[in-house]
C-alpha positions in Angstrom: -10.0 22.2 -1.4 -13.2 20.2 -0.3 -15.3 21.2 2.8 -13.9 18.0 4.8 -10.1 18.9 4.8 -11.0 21.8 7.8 -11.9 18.9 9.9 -8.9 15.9 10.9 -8.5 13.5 8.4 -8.4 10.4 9.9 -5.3 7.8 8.6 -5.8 4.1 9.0 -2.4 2.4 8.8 -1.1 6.4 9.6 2.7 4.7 10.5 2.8 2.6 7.6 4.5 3.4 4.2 2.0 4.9 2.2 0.3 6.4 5.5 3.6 8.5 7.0 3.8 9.6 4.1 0.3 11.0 3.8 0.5 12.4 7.2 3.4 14.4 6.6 2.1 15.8 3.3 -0.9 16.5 4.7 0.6 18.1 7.8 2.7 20.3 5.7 -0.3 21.7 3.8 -2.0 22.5 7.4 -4.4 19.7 7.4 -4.8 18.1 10.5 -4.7 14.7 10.8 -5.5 11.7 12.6 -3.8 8.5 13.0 -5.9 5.6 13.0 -3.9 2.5 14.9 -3.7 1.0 17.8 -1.3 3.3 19.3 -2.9 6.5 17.9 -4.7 8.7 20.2 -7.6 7.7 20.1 -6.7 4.4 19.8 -8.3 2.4 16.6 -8.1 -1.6 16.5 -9.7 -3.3 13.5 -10.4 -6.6 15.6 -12.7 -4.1 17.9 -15.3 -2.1 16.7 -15.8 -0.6 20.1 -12.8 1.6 19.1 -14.2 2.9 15.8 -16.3 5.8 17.4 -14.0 7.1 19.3 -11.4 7.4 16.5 -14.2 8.9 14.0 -15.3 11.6 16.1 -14.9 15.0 14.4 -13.6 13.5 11.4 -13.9 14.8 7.8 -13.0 11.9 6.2 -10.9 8.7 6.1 -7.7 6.9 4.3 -8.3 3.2 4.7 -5.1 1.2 4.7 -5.5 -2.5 6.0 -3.0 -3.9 7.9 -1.4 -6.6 6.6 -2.8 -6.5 3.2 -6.7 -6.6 1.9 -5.5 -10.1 0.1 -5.5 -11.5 4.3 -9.3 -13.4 4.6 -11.6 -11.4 7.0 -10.1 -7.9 5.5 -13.0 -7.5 2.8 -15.9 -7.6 6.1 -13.5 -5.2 7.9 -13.3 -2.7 5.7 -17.2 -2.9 4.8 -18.1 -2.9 8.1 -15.7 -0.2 9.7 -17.1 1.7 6.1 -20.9 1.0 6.9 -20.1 2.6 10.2 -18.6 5.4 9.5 -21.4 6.6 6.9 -24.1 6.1 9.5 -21.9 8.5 12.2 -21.6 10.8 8.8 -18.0 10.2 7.8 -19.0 10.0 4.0 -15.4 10.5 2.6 -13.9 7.3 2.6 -10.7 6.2 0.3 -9.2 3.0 0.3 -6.0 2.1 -1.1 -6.5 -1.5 -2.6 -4.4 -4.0 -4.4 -4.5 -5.1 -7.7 -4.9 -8.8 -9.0 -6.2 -9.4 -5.3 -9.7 -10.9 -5.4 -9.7 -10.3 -0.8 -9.4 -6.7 -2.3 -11.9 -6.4 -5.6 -14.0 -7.5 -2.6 -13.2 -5.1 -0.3 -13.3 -2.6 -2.8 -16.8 -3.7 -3.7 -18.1 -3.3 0.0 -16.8 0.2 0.2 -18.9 1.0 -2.9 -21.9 -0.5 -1.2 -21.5 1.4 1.9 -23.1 4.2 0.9 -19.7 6.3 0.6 -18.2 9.2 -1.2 -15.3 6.9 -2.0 -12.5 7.0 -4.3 -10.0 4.0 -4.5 -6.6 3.9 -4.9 -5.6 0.2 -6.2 -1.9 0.0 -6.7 0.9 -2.6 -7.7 3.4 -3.9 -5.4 5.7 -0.8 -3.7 9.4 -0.1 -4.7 9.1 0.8 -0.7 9.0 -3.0 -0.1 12.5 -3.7 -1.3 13.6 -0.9 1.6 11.1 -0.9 4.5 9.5 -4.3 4.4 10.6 -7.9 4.4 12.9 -7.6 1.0 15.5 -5.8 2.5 17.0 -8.7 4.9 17.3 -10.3 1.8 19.4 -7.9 0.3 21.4 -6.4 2.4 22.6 -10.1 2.8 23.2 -10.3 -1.1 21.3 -12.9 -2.2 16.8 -12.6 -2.6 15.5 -15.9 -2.9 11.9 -16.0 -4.5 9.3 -18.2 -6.3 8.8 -16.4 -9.0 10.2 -16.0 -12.3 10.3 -13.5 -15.2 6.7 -11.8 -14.6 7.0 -8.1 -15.3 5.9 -6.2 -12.3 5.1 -2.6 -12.7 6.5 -0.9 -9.2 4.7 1.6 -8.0 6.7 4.7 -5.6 5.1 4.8 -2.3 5.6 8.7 -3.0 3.7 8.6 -6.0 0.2 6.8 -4.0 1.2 9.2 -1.0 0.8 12.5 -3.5 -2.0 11.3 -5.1 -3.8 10.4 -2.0 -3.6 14.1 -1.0 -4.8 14.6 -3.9 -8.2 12.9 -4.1 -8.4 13.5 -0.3 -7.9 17.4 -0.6 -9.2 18.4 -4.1 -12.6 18.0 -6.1 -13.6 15.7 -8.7 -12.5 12.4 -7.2 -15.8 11.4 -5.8 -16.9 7.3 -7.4 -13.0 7.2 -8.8 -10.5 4.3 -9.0 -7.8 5.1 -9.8 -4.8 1.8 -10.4 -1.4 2.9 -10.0 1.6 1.6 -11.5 4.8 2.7 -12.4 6.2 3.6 -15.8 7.7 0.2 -16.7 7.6 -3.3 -16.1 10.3 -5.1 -14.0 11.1 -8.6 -13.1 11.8 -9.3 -9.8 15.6 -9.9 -10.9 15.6 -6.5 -12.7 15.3 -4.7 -9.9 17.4 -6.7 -8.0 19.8 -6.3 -10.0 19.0 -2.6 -10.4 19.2 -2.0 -6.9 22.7 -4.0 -6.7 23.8 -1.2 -9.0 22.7 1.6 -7.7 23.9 0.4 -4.1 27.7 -0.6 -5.9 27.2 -4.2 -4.6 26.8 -8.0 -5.8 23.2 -8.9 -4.8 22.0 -11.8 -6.5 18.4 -13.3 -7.3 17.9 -17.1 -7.4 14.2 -18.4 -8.3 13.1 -21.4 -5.8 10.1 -23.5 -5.3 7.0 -23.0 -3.8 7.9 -25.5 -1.0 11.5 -23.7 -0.7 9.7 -20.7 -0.3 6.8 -21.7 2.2 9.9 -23.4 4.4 12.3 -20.4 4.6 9.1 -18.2 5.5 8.2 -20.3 8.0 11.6 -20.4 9.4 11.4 -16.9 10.2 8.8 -17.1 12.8 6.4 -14.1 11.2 3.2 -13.7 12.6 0.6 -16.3 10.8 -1.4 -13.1 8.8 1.9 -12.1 7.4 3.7 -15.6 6.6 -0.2 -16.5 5.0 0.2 -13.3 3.0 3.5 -13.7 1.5 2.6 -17.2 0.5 -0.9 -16.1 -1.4 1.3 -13.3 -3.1 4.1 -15.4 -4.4 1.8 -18.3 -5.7 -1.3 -16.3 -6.8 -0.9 -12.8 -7.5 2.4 -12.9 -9.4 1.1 -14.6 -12.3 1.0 -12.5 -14.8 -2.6 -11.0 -14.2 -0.7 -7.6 -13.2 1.6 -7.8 -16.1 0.1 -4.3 -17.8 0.8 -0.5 -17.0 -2.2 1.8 -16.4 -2.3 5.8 -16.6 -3.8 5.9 -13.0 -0.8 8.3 -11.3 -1.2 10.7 -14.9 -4.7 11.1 -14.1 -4.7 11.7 -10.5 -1.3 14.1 -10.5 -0.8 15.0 -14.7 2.6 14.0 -14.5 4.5 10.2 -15.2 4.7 8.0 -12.2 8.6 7.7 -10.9 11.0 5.0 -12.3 11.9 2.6 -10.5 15.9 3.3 -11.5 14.7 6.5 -9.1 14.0 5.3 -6.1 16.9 3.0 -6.1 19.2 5.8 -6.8 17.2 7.8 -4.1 17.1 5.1 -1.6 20.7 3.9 -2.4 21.9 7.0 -0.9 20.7 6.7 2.5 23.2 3.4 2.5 19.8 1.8 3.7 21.7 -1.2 1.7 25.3 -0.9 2.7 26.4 -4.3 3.8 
């Protein structure tokens, strides 16, 4: 284990998927932890830097999640600022989980590297999570996902799977100057695992493909917050064409075993009745 897990390791985005689930892994190995948001204690706010020390003090090193996403404009400075800062108060361990096919994030990603960092990066594909815990599953449990996009493969990625291997680059040696991209085993269309989770949950849940327009009108009718609403738009009409349409060995190189299927986590999550109508 590396010198900087017997000091707090500090967990931006520590209540969100990837993050609980770091926290509680790292908890249960007797690391202590810190989490970095706005209700943590200290409190940490990305929109004020005044907050930064506070939250960094004692800290052995830090897992940088950006709230909503690093594709948002603005997130690449963030994170290369909040970066630059914590290498000049001698946090050195910094590592970021990124997202691929996002050019906010290569940026990001790039800024981290220039910060003068020990860093490692973690740049992943979209999350099976986000059919469960995220704005897919109002959708579903009403039995019908409505989305602008077609049959693009998309290779989900287990939130448990980035969790674990974030303990792992955080905790062991031989990560320093590594990105790692995470996938998961196969590609899907977004109507495979719909329909794969309609399976597993024994219901009728159907996909139907709409336009752009459709799309950008039914977000907006949902009053989101404009970051999030912006960030489901660039998603839908940028990312998801094709450019992610490839599997990588990034979870086999970090952990030495095959990422989870996606058929897993829907039996998994099925069971909590998380999509019981």
């Amino acid at each position: 284990m590396v010198d900087t897990a017997r000091k707090p390791i500090l967990i931006l985005g520590g209540t969100g998927k990837t993050g609980c689930r770091l926290a509680d892994r790292l908890t249960a190995q007797g690391v202590p932890v810190r989490i970095g948001s706005r209700s943590g204690t200290p409190p940490l706010d990305w929109e004020n830097d005044a907050t930064w020390e506070p939250a960094l003090d004692g800290i052995g090193a830090v897992y940088i999640s950006y709230y909503p996403d690093l594709a948002v404009p603005g997130a690449a400075e963030a994170v290369g600022a909040f970066s630059r800062f914590a290498v000049e108060r001698g946090v050195k361990r910094l590592v970021l989980l990124s997202g691929r096919g996002e050019t906010e994030a290569q940026r990001a990603e790039e800024m981290l590297k220039a910060s003068g960092a020990d860093w490692t990066i973690l740049r992943c594909a979209w999350f099976s999570q986000n059919f469960s815990e995220s704005f897919l599953l109002d959708p579903l449990l009403v039995g019908e996902v409505a989305l602008p996009v077609g049959t693009v493969g998309e290779p989900f990625v287990d939130a448990d799977d980035i969790a674990d291997a974030a303990v792992t680059v955080l905790t062991k040696q031989g990560h320093v100057g590594q990105l790692y991209e995470l996938t998961g085993p196969r590609l899907l269309s977004f109507a495979d695992a719909v329909t794969e989770i309609g399976k597993a949950a024994g219901r009728d849940i159907r996909f139907k493909r709409i336009s752009h327009a459709e799309f950008t009108a039914a977000v907006a009718a949902h009053d989101l917050p404009a970051e999030f609403a912006w960030l489901l738009n660039e998603l839908f009409t940028e990312v998801l064409d094709g450019r992610n349409e490839a599997l990588t060995d990034g979870v086999e190189r970090v952990l030495g075993r095959a990422p989870k299927d996606f058929s897993t986590y829907a039996t998994k999550t099925a069971a909590t009745g998380v999509w019981s109508d």
